[in-house]
N, C-alpha and C positions, 0 to 999 in steps of 0.2 A: 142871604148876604148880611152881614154886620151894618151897623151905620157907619164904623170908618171906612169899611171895604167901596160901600156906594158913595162915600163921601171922596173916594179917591178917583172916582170915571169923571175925564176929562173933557170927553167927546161930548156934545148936543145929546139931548137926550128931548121927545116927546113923546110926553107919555098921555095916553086919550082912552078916559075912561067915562063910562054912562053915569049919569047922577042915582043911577039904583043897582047900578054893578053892587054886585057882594063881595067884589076885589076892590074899589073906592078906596077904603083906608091904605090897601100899599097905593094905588097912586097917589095918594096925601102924602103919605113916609117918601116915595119917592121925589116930588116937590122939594119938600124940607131936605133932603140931604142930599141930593145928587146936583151939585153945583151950578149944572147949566142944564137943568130939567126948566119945561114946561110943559105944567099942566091946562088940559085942555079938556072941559067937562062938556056932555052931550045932554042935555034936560030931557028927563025920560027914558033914556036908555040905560038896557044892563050889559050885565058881560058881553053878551050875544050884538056888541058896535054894529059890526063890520056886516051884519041882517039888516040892524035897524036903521042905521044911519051910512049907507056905503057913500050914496054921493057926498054929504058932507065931510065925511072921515077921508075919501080920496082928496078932496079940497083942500083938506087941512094938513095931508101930508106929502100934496105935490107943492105948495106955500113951503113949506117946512123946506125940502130936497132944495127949492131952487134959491132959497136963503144962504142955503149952507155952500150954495156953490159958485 
């Protein structure tokens, strides 16, 4: 996606990436242009979150759901 196409999603966006993900730079790109992003980094983990970190990443994304609702 272009940066005005992500600059145009309206919706909440979290986006949770490991501090040694080799994906890190789009969730950086995605902070910066996608209006209502938050990012939300895990110290030590890589791409592989959702292995290394499940209970925290569930935490962070049942906070997240009941925000929005």
């Amino acid at each position: 996606m272009t940066d005005e196409e992500l600059a145009a999603i309206r919706c909440p966006v979290l986006a949770l990436y490991g501090t040694d993900s080799e994906l890190l730079d789009r969730g950086e790109r995605l902070g910066r242009t996608v209006p209502n992003c938050e990012v939300r980094l895990f110290p030590g983990c890589t791409h592989l979150l959702l292995w290394e970190a499940t209970k925290q990443l569930k935490q962070q994304i049942a906070a997240c759901v009941s925000r929005e609702n």
